[in-house]
C-alpha positions in Angstrom: -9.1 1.7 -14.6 -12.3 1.6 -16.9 -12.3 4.6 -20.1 -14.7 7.0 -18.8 -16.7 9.1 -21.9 -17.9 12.5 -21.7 -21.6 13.9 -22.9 -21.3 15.9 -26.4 -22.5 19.4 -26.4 -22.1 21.5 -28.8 -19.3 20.0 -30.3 -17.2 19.5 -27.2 -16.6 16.8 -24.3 -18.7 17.8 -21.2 -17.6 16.2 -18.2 -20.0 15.9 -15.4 -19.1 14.8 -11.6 -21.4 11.7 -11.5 -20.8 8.8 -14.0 -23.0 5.6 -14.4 -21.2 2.3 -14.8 -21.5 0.2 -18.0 -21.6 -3.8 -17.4 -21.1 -6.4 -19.8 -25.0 -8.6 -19.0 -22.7 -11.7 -19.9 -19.8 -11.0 -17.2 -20.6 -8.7 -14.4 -16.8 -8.9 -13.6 -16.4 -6.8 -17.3 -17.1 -2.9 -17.2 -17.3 -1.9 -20.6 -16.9 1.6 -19.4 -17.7 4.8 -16.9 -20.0 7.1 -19.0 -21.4 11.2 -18.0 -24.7 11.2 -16.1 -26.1 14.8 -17.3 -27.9 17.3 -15.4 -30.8 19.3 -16.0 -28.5 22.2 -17.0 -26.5 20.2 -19.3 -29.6 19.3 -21.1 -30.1 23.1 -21.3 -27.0 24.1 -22.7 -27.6 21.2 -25.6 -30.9 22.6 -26.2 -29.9 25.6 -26.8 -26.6 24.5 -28.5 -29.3 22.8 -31.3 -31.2 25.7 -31.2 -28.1 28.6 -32.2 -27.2 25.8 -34.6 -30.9 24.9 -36.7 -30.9 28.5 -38.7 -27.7 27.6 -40.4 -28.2 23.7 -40.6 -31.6 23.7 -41.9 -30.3 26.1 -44.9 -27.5 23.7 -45.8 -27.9 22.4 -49.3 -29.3 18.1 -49.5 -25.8 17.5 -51.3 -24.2 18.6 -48.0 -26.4 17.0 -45.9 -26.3 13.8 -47.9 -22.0 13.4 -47.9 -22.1 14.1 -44.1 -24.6 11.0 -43.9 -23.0 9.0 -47.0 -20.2 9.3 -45.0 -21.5 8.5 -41.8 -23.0 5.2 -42.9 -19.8 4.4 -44.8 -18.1 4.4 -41.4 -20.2 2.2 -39.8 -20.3 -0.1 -42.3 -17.1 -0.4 -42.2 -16.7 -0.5 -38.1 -20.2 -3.1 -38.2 -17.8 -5.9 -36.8 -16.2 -3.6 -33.8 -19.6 -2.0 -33.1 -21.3 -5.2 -33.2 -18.9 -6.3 -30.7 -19.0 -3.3 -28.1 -22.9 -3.5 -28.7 -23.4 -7.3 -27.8 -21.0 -6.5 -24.9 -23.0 -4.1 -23.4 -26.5 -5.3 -24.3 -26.0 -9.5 -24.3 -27.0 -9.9 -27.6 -25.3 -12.5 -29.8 -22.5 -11.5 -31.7 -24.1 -11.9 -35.2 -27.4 -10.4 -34.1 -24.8 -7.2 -33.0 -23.2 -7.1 -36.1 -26.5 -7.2 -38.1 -27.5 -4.1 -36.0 -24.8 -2.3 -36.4 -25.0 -2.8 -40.4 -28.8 -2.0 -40.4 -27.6 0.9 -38.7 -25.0 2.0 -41.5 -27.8 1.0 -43.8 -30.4 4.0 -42.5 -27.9 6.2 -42.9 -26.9 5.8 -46.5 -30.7 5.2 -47.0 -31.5 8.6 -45.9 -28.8 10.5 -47.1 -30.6 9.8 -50.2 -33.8 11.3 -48.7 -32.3 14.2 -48.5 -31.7 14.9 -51.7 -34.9 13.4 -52.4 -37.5 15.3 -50.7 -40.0 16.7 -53.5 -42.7 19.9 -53.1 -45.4 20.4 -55.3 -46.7 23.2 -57.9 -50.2 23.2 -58.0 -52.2 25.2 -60.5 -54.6 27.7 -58.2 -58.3 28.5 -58.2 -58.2 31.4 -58.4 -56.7 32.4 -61.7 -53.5 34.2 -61.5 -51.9 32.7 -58.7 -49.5 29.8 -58.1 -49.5 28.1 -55.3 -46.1 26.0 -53.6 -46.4 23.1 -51.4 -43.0 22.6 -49.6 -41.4 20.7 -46.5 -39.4 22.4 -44.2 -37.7 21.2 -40.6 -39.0 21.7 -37.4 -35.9 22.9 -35.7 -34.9 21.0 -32.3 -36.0 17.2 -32.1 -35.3 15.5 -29.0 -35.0 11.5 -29.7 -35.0 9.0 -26.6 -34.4 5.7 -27.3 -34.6 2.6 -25.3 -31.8 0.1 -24.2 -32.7 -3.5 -27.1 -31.4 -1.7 -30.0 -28.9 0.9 -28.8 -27.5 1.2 -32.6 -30.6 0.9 -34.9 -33.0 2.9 -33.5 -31.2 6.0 -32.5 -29.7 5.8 -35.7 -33.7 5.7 -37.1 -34.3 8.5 -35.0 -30.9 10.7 -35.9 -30.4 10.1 -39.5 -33.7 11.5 -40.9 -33.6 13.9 -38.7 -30.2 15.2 -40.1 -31.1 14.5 -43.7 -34.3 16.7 -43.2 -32.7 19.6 -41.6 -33.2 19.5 -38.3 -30.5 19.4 -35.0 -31.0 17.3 -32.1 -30.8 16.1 -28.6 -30.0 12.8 -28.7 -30.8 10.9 -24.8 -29.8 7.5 -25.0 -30.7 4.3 -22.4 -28.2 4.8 -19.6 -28.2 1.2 -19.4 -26.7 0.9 -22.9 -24.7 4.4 -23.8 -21.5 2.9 -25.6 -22.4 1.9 -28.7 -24.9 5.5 -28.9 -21.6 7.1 -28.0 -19.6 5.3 -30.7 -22.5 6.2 -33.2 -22.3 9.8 -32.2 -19.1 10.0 -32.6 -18.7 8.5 -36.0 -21.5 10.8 -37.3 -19.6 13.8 -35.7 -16.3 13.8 -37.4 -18.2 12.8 -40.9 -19.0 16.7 -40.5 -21.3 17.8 -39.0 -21.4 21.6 -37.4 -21.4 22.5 -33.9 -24.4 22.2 -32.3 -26.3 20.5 -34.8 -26.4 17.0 -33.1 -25.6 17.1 -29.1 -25.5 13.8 -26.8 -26.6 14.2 -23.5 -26.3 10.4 -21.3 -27.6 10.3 -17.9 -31.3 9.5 -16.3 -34.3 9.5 -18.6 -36.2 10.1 -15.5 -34.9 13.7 -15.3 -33.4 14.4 -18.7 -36.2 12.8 -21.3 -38.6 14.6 -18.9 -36.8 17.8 -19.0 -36.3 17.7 -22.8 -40.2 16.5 -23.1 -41.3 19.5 -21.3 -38.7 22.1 -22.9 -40.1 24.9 -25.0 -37.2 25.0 -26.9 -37.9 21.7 -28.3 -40.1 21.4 -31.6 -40.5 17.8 -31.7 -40.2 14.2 -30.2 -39.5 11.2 -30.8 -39.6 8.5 -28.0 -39.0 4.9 -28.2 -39.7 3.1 -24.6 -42.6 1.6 -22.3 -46.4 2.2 -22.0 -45.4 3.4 -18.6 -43.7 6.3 -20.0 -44.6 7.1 -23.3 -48.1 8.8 -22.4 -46.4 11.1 -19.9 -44.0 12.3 -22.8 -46.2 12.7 -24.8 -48.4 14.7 -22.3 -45.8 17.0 -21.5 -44.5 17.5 -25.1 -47.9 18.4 -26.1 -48.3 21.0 -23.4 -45.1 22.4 -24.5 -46.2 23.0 -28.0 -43.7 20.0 -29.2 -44.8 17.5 -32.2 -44.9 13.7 -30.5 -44.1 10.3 -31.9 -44.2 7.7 -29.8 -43.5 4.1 -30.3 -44.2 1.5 -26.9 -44.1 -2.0 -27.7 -46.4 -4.6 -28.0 -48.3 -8.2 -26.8 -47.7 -9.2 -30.2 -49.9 -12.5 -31.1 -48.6 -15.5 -33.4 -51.4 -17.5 -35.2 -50.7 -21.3 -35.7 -53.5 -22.9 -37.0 -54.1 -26.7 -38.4 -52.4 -26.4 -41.9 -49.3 -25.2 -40.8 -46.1 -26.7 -41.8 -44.8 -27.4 -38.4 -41.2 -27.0 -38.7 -42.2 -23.3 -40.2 -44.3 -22.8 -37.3 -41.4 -23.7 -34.5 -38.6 -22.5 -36.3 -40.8 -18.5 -36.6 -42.4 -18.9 -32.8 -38.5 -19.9 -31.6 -37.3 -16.7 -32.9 -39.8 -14.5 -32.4 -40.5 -15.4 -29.0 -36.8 -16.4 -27.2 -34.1 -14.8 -29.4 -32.1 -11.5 -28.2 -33.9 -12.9 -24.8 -37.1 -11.7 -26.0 -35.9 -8.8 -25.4 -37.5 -6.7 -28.6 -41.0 -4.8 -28.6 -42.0 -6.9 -31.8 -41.3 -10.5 -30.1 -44.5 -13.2 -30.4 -45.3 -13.6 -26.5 -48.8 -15.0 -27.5 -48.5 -18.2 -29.2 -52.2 -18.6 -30.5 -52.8 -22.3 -31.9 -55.5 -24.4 -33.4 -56.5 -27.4 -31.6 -55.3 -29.6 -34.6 -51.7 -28.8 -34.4 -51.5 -27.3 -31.0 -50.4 -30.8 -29.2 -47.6 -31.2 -32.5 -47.1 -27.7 -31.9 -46.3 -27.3 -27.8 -43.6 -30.8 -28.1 -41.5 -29.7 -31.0 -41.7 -26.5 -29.3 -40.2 -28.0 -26.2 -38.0 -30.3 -28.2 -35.9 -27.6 -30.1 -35.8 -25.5 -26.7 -34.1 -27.9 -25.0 -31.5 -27.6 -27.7 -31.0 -23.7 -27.5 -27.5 -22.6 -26.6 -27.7 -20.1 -23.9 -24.3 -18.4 -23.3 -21.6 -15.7 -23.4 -22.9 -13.3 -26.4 -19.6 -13.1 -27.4 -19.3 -17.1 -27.8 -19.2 -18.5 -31.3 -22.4 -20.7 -32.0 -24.4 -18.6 -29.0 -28.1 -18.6 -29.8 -29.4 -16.5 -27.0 -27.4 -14.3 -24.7 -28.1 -12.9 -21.1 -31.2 -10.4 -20.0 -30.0 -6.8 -20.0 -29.4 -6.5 -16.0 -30.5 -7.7 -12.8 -34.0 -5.6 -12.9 -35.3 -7.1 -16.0 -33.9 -10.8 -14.8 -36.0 -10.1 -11.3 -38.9 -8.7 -13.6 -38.9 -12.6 -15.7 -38.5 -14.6 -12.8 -41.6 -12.5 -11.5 -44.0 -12.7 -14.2 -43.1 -16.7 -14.1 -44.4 -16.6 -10.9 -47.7 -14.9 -11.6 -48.4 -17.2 -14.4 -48.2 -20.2 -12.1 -50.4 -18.2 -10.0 -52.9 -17.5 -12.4 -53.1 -21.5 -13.4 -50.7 -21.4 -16.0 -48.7 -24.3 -16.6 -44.7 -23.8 -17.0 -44.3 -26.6 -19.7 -40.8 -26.0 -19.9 -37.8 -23.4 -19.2 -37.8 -20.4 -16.7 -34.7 -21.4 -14.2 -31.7 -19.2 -13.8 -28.9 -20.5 -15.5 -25.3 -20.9 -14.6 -22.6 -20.6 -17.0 -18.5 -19.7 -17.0 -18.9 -15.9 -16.1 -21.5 -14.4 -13.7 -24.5 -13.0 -16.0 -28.1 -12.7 -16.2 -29.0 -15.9 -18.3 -32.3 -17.6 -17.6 -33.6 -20.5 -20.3 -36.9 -19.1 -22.3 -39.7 -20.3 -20.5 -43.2 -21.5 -22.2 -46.2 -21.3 -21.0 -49.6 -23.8 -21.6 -53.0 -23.9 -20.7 -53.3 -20.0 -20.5 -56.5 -17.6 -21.5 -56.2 -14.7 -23.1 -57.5 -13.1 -19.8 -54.2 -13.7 -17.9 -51.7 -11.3 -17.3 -48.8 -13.0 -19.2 -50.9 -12.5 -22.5 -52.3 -9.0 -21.5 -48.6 -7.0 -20.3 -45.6 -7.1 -21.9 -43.0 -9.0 -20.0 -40.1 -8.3 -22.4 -38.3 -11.5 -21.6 -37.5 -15.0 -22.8 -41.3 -16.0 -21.9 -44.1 -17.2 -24.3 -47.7 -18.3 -23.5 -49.8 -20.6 -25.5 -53.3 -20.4 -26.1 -55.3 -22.9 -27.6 -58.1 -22.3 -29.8 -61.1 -23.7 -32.0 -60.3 -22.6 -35.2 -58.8 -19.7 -37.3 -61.6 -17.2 -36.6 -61.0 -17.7 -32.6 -57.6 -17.1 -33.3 -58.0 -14.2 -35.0 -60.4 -12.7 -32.9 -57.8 -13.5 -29.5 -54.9 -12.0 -31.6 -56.7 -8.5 -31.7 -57.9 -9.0 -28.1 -55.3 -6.7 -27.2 -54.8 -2.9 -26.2 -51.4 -3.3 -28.0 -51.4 -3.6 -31.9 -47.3 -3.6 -32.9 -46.9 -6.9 -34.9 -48.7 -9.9 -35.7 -47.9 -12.9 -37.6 -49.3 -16.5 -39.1 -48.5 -19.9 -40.3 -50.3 -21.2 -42.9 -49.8 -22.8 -45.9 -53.8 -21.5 -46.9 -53.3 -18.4 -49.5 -56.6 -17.5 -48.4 -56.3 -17.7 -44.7 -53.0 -15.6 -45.1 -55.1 -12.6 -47.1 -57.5 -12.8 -44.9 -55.2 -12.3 -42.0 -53.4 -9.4 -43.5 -57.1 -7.2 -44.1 -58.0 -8.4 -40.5 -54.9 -8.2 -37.9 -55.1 -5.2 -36.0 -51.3 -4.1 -36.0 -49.2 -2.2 -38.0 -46.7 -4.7 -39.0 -48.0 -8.4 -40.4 -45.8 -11.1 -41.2 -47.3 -14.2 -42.7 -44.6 -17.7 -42.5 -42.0 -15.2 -40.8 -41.2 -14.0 -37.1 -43.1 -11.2 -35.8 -39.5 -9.7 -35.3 -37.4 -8.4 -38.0 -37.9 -5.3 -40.2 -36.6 -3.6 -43.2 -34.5 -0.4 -42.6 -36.5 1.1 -46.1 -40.1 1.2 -45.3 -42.7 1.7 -42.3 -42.3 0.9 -38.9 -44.5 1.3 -36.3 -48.3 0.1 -34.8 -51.5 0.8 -33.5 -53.6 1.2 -30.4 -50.9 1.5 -27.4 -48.1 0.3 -29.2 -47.8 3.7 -30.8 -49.3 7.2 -31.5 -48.0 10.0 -34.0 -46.6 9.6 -37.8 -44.4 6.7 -38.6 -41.0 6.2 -38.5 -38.3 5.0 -40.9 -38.3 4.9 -44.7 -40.1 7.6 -46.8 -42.5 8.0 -44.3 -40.4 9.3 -41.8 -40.3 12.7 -43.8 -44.2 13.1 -42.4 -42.8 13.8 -38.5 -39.5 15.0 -39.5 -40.7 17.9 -41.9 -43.3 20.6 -41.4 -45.8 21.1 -44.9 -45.7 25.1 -46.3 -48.5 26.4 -48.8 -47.2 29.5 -50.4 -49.3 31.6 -52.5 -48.2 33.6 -54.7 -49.2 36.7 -57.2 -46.8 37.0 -60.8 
């Protein structure tokens, strides 16, 4: 009999009569647990749970706010070994890479319980003489955050913590795919004190709840982390609600090799951006975009250290890359292999199902040559274990194909050429850069987010979160 876990409303278990299954990616035969679908009127109730609760939150002093989240993180910093556990469970992530989550996790919150007794107004001298004038941020009230199933600890804790520490209560609406560790997080931040009301779970389909929540009146802002499929109609709805929108959709996120390029660098950065946690993240290097010079070097050590990857169990020491999430996204791979093939590309390497101890989803990464930036595995996001590589003249082909994108998340390059590095910073069109590094891996204390398609409203994490979480006041005023 598997532990079944209720939704969170207003500070108290809700049972509901359906229940979606949770099941471990790396063992079918291993239900990590039975977990509340919510209904449309459970998603009322929480909205209006967060709603009775924002007068009296949002007045709380920053030293309250901040012990609650001091606390929080403390917890999960603590717990980052059995959280990083349940979470590679569920999701098929390596072990290490699910412990690392969970810490960055603790890490936001501590982070921004600082924020909140950080956040500064301003006094500014008036025109007119006589008069002082305030600038000040206040919270918006309800915030519904909906975040996707590849980070089920990071980002809703990216999402929640600021949030919290700018006072605001929320709605949180987890990936029903991935709704233990969420749970666990919820819980932890609940008993580090929060109120009633203030921050409400509700698990179950995004196709009815986000959409209820993203059309709700009683919602002030959100804050969506998913698909290009979805995001504009959030964002749509929200708008026609009167709600403030931040959206964040992944990315066809381009990796520059070109001729100078020290070439262990350059595999050991397009290995781990491209293939590990399956690919599976919306800042993983799916274009591989290499000078003619190097690109021959390039593609065989490429293929060399993949045949060496260890694909397994994510809960097996020394396992490199775990399983897809479930059987949609393994059928979704498999597919987009067969459209490259279709469209001329050559599989160079990689792309079978795999077979290991326990029944999972594990395919090896697969590598594609001999593509143009015209075919549809360099123009959609697959987000799987598959790269392409396209071969170019020179550095300013490269950088001209790396922008040829509607997507503008992350962008990296190798080069040992100071100049060619600068230039590439002032020139990519994304949000994030990363020069000799992977195109995947961020720190918890400053900016996150892209441009084009890959994401529209204020930025999320660090200081900057504070511009989507907060609402600016002007207040005049006559001695």
């Amino acid at each position: 009999m598997s532990t079944t876990y209720p939704n969170v409303i207003d500070g108290d278990a809700v049972e509901t009569a359906e229940r979606s299954v949770d099941i471990n990616p790396s063992n079918l035969g291993d239900v990590v647990g039975e977990f509340a679908r919510g209904t449309v009127a459970d998603a009322e109730r929480a909205i209006a749970s967060a709603r009775h609760a924002f007068p009296a939150w949002s007045r709380t002093s920053p030293q309250q706010r901040f012990d609650i989240l001091d606390k929080a993180g403390t917890e999960i910093l603590a717990r980052k070994d059995e959280l990083g556990r349940l979470l590679s469970r569920e999701q098929g992530k390596p072990l290490a890479d699910g412990v690392g989550e969970a810490a960055r996790a603790g890490m936001i919150f501590k982070f921004f319980a600082g924020e909140a007794v950080r956040l500064a107004g301003e006094k500014i001298d008036s025109v007119r003489p006589g008069l002082d004038v305030e600038v000040t941020r206040e919270p918006l009230g309800v915030v519904a955050a909906i975040t996707p199933w590849n980070f089920p600890l990071a980002i809703p804790a990216w999402k929640i913590a600021p949030a919290l520490a700018f006072g605001n209560c929320i709605v949180f609406k987890p990936a029903e795919l991935v709704p233990a560790s969420p749970w666990m997080l919820v819980d932890i931040v609940q008993r580090a004190g929060l109120p009633k009301g203030v921050l409400n779970l509700l698990m179950g389909p995004g196709s009815k709840l986000g959409a209820h929540l993203a059309t709700s009146p009683d919602v002030d802002a959100v804050s969506f982390t998913g698909s290009q499929d979805v995001g504009p109609s959030v964002a749509a709805a929200a708008v026609k609600a009167g709600a403030r929108v931040q959206l964040e959709m992944g990315g066809k996120n381009p990796l520059v090799v070109v001729d100078d390029a020290d070439l262990p660098t350059a595999v050991s950065v397009a290995i781990n951006g491209a293939f590990f946690q399956a690919g599976q993240r919306c800042t993983a290097s799916s274009r591989l975009i290499v000078t003619e010079g190097i690109h021959d070097r390039f593609v065989h050590a490429m293929v060399e250290r993949m045949k060496t990857l260890v694909i397994d169990d994510a809960l097996k020491p020394g396992t490199e890359i775990g399983p897809v999430v479930d059987d949609r996204q393994l059928a979704k791979n498999l597919e987009y292999l067969e459209i490259g093939r279709g469209e001329g590309a050559f599989l160079r390497h990689g792309g079978e199902r795999l077979k290991r101890d326990t029944d999972g989803y594990y395919m090896a990464p697969a590598i594609f040559t001999e593509t143009t930036p015209e075919m549809r595995i360099n123009r959609e996001e697959i987000f799987g274990p598959i790269a392409a590589v396209i071969r170019v003249k020179n550095y300013d082909e490269a950088l001209a194909v790396a922008n040829d994108t509607p997507y503008g998340l992350s962008s990296g390059i190798v080069t040992t050429s100071l100049k060619l590095a600068s230039h590439y910073k002032r020139n990519a069109a994304s949000g994030l850069v990363m020069v000799n590094l992977p195109t995947a891996g961020l720190d918890y204390h400053v900016p996150f987010g892209g441009r084009k398609r890959s994401s529209y409203g204020p930025r999320e994490q660090g200081t900057y979160a504070k511009e989507f979480y907060t609402i600016v006041k002007t207040a005049y005023v006559a001695p």
